[in-house]
C-alpha positions as CSV (number, residue, x, y, z in Angstrom):
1,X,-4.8,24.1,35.4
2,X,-1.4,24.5,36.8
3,X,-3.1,24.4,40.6
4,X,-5.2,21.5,39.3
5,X,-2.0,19.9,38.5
6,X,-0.4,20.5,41.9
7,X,-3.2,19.7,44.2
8,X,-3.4,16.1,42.3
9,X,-0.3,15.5,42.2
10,X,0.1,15.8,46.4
11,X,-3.4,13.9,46.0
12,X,-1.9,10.8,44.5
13,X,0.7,10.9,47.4
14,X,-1.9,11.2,50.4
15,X,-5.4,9.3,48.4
16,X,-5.8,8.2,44.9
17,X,-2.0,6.8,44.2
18,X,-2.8,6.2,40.2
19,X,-6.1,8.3,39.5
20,X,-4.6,11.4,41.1
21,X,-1.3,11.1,39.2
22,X,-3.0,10.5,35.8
23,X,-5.0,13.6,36.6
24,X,-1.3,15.5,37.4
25,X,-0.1,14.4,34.4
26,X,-2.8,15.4,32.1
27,X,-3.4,18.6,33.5
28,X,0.1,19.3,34.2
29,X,1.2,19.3,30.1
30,X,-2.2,21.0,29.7
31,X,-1.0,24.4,31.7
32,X,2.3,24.0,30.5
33,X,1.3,24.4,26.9
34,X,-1.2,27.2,27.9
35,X,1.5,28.8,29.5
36,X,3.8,28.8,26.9
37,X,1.4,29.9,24.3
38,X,0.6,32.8,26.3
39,X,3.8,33.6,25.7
40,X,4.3,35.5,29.2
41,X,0.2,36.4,29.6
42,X,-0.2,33.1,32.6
43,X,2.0,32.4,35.2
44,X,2.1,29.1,37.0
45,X,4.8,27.3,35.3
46,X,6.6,25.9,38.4
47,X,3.1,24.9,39.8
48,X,2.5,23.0,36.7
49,X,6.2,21.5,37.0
50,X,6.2,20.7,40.4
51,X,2.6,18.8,39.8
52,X,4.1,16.9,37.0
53,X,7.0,15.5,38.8
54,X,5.2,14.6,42.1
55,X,2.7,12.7,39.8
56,X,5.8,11.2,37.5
57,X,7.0,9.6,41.0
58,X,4.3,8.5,42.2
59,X,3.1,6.7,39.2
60,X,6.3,5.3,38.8
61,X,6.4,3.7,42.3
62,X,3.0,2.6,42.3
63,X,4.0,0.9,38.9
64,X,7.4,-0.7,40.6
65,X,5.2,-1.7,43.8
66,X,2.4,-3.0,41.5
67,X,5.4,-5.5,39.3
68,X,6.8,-6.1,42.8
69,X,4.1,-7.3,44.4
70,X,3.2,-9.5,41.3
71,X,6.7,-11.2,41.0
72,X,6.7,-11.8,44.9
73,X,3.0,-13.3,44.9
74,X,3.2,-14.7,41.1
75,X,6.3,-16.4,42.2
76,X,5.2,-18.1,45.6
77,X,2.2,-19.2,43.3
78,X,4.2,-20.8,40.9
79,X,6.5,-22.6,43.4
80,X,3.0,-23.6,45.8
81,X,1.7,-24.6,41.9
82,X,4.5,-27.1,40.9
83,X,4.6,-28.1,44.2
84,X,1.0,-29.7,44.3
85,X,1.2,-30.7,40.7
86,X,4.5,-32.8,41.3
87,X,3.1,-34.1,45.0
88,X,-0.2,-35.1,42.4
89,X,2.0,-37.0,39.9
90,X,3.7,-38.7,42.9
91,X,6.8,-37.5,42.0
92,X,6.9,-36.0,45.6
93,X,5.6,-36.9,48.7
94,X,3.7,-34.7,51.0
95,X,6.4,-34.2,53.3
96,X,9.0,-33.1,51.0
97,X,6.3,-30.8,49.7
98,X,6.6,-28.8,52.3
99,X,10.5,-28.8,53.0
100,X,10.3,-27.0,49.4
101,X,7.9,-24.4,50.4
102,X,9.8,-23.8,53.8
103,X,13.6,-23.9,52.6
């Protein structure tokens, strides 16, 4: 379990960014505890270890880029949004439309 937990955890770095590092994580607390309850029977603990935090990082960036990428794209949405929905109203014409979108 421990190698399982290493080999996805450089996975989710090189392919699968968030199934890899789910996999790391799982399997990583898995040999931990099998480790520790052999008290002294398995090795592998820093394999485990190391799998767990290359998988911790990785899903933690992939969740900042995934929030980030939202926010950027959510918000030039919203701006494009009210934009089109003022210019509809006629509270804006088209030209000022897009000084708000370029400035």
């Amino acid at each position: 379990m421990a190698i399982v937990s290493l080999v996805a955890g450089v996975l989710s770095w090189v392919a699968l960014p968030f199934i890899a590092a789910v996999a790391g994580i799982v399997t990583g607390h898995m040999a931990r505890r099998e480790i520790k309850a052999s008290m002294g029977a398995q090795s592998g603990d820093g394999l485990a270890l190391a799998g767990l935090i290359l998988s911790y990082i990785n899903l933690a960036m992939t969740c900042v880029s995934l929030l980030l990428a939202l926010l950027i794209f959510g918000g030039a949405f919203g701006i494009s949004a009210c934009a089109i929905l003022s210019e509809s109203a006629g509270l804006i014409t088209s030209d000022s439309t897009l000084s708000l979108l370029f400035n």
